[in-house]
C-alpha positions in Angstrom: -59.2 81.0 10.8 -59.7 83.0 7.5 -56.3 83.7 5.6 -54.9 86.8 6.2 -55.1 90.0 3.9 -51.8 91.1 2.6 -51.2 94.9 1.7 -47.7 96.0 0.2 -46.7 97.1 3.7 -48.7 95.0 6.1 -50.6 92.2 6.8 -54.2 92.0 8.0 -55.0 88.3 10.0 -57.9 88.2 12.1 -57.4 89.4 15.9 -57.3 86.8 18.3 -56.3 85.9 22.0 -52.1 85.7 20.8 -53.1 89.6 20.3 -54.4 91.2 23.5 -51.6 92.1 25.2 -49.7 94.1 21.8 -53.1 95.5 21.5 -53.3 96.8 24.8 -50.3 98.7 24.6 -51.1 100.2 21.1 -54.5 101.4 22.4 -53.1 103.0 25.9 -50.3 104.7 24.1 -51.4 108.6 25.0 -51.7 109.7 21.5 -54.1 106.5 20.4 -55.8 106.6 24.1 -57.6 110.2 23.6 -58.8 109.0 20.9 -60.2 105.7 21.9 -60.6 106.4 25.8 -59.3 103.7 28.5 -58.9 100.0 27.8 -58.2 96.9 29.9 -57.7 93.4 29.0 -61.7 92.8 29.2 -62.5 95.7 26.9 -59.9 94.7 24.4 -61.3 91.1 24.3 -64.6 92.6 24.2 -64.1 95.2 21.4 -60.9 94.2 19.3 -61.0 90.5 18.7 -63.4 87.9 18.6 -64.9 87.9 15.2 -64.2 88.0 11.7 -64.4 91.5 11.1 -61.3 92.8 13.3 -57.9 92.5 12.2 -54.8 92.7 14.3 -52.4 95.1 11.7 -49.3 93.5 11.2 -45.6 95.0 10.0 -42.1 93.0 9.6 -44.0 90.3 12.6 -44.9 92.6 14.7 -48.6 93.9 15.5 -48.7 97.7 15.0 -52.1 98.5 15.2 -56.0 96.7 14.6 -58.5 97.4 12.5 -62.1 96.9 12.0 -64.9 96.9 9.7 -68.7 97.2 10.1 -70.3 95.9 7.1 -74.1 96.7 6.2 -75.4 94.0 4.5 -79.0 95.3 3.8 -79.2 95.0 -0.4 -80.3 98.9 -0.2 -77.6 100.3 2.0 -74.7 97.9 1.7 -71.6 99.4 2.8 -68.6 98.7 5.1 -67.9 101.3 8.1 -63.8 101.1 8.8 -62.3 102.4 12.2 -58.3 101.9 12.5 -55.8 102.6 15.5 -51.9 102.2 14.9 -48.7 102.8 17.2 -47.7 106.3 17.4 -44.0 105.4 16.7 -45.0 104.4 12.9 -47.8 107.6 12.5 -46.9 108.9 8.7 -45.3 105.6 7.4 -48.0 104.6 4.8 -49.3 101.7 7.1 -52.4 102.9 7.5 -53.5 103.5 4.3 -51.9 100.6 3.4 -54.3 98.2 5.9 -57.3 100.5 4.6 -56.5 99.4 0.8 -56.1 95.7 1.6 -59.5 95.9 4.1 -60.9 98.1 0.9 -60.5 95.3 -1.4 -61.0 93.2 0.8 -64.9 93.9 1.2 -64.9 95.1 -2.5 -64.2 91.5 -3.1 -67.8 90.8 -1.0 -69.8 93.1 -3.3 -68.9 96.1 -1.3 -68.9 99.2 -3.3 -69.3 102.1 -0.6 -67.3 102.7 2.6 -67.1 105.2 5.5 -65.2 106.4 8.2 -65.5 108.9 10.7 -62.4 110.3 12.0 -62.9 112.9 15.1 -63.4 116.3 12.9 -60.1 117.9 14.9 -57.7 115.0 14.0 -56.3 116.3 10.8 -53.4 113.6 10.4 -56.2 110.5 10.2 -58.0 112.7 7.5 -54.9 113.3 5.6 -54.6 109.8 5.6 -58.0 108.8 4.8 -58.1 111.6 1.9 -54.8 110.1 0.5 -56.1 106.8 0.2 -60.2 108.6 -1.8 -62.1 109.0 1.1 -64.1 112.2 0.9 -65.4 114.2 3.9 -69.1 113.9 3.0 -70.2 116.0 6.2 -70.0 117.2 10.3 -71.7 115.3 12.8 -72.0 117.6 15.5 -71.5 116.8 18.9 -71.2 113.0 17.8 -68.6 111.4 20.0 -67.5 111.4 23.7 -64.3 112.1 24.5 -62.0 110.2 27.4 -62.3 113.5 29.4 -66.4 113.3 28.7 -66.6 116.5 26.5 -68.3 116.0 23.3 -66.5 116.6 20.0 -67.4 116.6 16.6 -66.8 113.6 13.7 -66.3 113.9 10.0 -68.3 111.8 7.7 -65.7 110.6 5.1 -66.8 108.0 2.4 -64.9 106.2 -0.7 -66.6 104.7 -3.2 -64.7 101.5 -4.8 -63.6 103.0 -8.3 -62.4 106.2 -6.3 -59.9 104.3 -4.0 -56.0 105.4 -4.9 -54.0 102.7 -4.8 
């Protein structure tokens, strides 16, 4: 298992089976369900652990939230896309941004140099967050993801580029 990444306020170690069940309850908390839909066991295995690229987020020993990253390896478009849930209880702590840093550098480390993420365009806490950590809305994707309820709501395009990241 890869070492874990280490942030000032959390730890990043790669999901796995110990997980599920903290996950689970992170992702069908109410506020962190509407915006990632239903979950069961199944999904969670299927979606939030498993490989390399999805980290259970970790605070004083206790898993807090996941994230995960995407990363585009193509020479002419690399990138890394980043998509983050935590508990509700610890919303406005500086976790977050603290697991997007450590991710950040993380891939920067791998010759990243570009990164999105595409919070839902109404959820203005996520894109405080994402702002305060260099990410810049970069454009509206209309119509671009389904909610729980099966409306359709628009995303904002946010990107950071490596020497714009605030540490």
């Amino acid at each position: 298992m890869a070492d874990p990444l280490r942030g000032e306020l959390v730890t990043l170690r790669v999901a796995g089976e110990r997980d599920v069940a903290a996950l689970l309850a992170i992702v069908s908390e109410p506020v962190v369900a509407q915006r990632w839909g239903e979950h069961d066991e199944e999904r969670v295995r299927e979606d939030l652990i498993g490989d390399d690229a999805c980290f259970a987020i970790v605070a004083d020993g206790e898993v807090v939230g996941w994230i995960g990253a995407d990363e585009e390896d193509d020479p002419d478009y690399r990138h890394v896309g980043i998509d983050l849930f935590l508990t509700a209880r610890l919303h406005s702590r500086g976790l977050g941004r603290d697991a997007i840093r450590a991710l950040v550098r993380h891939y920067a480390d791998r010759g990243h140099h570009r990164f999105t993420i595409d919070p839902a365009a109404d959820n203005e806490p996520a894109i405080r967050a994402y702002t305060a950590v260099g990410f810049k809305p970069v454009g509206r994707m209309r119509a671009y993801e389904r909610a729980p309820d099966g409306s359709w709501h628009d995303g904002l395009l946010m990107d950071l580029l490596i020497d714009e990241l605030v540490e």
